[in-house]
C-alpha positions in Angstrom: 11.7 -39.4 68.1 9.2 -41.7 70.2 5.6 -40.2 70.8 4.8 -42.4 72.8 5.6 -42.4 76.8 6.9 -45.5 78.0 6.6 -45.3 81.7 2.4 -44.3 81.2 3.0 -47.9 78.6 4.3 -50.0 81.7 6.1 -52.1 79.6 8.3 -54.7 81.4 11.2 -57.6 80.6 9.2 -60.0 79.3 6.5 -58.2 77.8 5.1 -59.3 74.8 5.6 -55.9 72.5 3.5 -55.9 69.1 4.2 -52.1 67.3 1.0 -51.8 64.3 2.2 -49.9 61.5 6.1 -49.9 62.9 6.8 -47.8 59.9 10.2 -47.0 60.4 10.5 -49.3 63.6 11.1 -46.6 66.5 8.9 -47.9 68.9 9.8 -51.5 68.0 13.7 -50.6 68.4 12.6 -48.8 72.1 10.5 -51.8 73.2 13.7 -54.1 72.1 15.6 -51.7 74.2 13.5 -52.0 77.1 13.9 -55.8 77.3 10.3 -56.8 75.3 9.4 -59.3 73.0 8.7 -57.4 70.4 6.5 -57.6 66.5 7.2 -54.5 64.4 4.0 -55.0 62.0 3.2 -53.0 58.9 2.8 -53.2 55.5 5.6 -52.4 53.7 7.9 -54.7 53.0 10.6 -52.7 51.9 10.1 -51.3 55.6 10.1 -54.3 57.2 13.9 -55.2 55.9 15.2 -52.4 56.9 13.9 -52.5 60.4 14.4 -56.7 60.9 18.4 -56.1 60.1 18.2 -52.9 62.6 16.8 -55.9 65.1 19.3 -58.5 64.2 22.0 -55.6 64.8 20.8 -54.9 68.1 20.6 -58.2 69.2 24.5 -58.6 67.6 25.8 -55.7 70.0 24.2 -56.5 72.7 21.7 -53.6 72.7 19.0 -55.2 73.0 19.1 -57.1 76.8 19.1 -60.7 77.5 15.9 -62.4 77.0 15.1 -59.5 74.6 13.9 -60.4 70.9 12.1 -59.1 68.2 10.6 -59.8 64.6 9.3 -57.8 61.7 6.4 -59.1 60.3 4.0 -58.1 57.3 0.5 -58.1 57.8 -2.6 -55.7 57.4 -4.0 -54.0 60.8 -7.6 -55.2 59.5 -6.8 -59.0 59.9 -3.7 -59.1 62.2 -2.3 -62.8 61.9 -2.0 -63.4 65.5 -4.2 -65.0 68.4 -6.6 -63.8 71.2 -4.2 -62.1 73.8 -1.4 -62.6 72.1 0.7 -59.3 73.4 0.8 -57.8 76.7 1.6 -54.3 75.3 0.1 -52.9 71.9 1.9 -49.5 70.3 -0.5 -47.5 67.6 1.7 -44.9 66.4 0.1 -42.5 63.5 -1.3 -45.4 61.6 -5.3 -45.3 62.5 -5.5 -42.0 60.0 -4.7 -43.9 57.4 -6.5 -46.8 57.9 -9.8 -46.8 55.9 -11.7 -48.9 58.5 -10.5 -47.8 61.7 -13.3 -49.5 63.8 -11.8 -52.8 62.4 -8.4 -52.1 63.2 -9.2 -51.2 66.4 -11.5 -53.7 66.9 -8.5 -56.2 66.2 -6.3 -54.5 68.8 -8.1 -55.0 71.1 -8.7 -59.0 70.0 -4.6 -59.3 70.3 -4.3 -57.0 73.3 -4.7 -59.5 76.3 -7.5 -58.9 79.3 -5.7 -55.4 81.3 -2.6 -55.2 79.1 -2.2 -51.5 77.6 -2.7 -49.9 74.0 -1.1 -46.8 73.2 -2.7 -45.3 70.5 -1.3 -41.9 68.7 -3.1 -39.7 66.1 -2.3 -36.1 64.7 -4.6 -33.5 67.0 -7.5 -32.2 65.7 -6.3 -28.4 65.7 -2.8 -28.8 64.0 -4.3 -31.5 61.8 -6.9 -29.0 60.7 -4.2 -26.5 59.8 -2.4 -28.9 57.6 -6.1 -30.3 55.4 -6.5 -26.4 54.8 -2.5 -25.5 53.3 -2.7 -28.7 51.2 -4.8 -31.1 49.3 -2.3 -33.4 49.2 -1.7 -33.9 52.3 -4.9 -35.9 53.0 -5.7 -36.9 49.7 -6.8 -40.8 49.5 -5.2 -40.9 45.9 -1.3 -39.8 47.6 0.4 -42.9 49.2 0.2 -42.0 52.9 -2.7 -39.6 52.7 -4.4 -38.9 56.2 -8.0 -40.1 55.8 -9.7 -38.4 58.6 -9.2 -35.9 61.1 -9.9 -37.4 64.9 -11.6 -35.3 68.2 -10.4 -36.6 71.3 -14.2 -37.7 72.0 -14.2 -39.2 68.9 -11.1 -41.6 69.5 -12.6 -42.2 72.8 -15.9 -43.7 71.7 -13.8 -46.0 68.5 -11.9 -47.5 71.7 -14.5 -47.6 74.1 -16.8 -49.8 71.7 -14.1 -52.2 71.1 -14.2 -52.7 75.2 -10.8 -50.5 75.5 -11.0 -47.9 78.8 -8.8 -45.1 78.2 -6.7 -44.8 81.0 -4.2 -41.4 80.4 -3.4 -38.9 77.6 -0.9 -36.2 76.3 0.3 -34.3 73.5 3.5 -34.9 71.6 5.6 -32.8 69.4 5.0 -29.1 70.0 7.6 -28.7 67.7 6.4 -30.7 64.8 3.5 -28.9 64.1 4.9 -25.4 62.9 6.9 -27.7 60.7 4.1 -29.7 59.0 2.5 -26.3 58.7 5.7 -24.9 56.3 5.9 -28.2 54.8 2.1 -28.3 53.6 2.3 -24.4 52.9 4.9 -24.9 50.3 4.1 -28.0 49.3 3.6 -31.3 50.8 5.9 -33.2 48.5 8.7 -30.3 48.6 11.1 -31.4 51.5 13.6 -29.6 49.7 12.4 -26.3 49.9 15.1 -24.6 52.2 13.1 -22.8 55.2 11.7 -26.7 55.5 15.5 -27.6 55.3 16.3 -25.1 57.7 13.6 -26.2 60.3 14.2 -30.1 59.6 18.1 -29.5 60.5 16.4 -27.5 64.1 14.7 -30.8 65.0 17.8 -32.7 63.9 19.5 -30.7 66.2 16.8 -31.1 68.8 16.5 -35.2 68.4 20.6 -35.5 68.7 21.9 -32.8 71.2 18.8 -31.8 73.1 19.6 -28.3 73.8 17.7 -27.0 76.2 16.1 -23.9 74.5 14.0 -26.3 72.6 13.7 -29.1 75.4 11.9 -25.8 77.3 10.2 -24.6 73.7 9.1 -28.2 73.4 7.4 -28.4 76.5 5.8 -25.3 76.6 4.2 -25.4 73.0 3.1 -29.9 73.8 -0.4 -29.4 75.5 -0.7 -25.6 73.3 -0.2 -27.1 69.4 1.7 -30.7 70.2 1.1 -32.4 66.5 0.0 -36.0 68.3 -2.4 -36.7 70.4 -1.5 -39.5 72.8 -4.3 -42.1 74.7 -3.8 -45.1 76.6 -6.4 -47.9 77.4 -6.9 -50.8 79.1 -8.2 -54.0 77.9 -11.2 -54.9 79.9 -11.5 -58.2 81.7 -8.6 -60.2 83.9 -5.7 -62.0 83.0 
């Protein structure tokens, strides 16, 4: 399920696409779609397999359009192995929260991102965030592989990107639906996916990601701006092309 919106990301044919901390490689498989050029980045290298042969299989069936390519490639967000202005678009999806330095990483967005391309960068909200620190240690322990570090305000975020000459440009909330979720999750245990009301709710989001009935589509949109689990900003590098 992408978080981020594509038409408020502009991206175009052409565009050179780099997704930090692809993860899985959502984003990195919609920017493929779209026609970019596309770098799934992250750290994990198991990851990263899984995601390149997802790229090469697109590419194979024709899913991914003519002049369309992509590449998954391992690197840290704190030293990103790539030039000045090297991408024209720059996905951030739930990645700065784990990211010890985050000034750094952002700092080296913005060095990649070239003069007026877009960033969009996602974080959990503040509010639902909060929620989930006070059910469960674990969940934002540093010790736990993929603990959150921090919890971001808005204003917060704001000032990070605005320092590293980045002018936020739009925002939203993602994910009304997520939240209660993380909330059950971290009330019964971070670590217990198997738990079956978390069963239960992860096969209503199953059902919501695949056949997008409308009861949630509507449920969704109400509960986005109210308790949305992301928040959602998009800036522009300062300077021209």
């Amino acid at each position: 399920m992408l978080t981020v919106d594509y038409r408020r990301l502009g991206l175009r044919r052409g565009d050179r696409v780099l997704d930090m901390g692809a993860g899985a490689g959502r984003h990195a498989f919609e920017s493929l779609r779209r026609g970019g050029v596309v770098v799934a980045l992250d750290v994990d290298r198991a990851e990263l397999k899984d995601v390149a042969a997802v790229i090469e299989a697109m590419s194979a069936t024709g899913e991914a359009p003519a002049g369309a390519d992509g590449a998954a490639v391992s690197g840290s967000g704190l030293a990103l192995p790539f030039p000045d202005g090297a991408f024209d678009r720059i996905v951030a999806a739930e990645v700065l929260e784990h990211v010890e330095n985050d000034r750094r990483a952002i700092s080296e967005l913005a060095r990649v991102l070239r003069p007026g391309g877009v960033l969009a960068v996602t974080v959990p909200r503040w509010f639902p965030e909060l929620v989930n620190w006070a059910l469960d240690d674990d969940y934002h322990a540093p010790a736990v592989p993929g603990g959150h570090l921090r919890i971001y305000r808005e204003a917060a975020l704001r000032e990070r990107l605005g320092s590293a000459g980045l002018r936020v440009v739009g925002r939203h909330h993602a994910h009304g639906l997520h939240s209660p979720y993380w909330w059950l999750r971290c009330a019964v245990g971070v670590d217990n996916d198997q738990h079956p009301l978390v069963r239960a709710y992860h096969q209503v989001l199953v059902w919501d990601l695949v056949q997008h009935p409308w009861p949630l589509q509507v449920a969704e949109r109400v509960l986005q701006p109210l308790i949305g689990k992301s928040l959602v900003l998009y800036a522009v590098r300062e300077g021209s092309r």
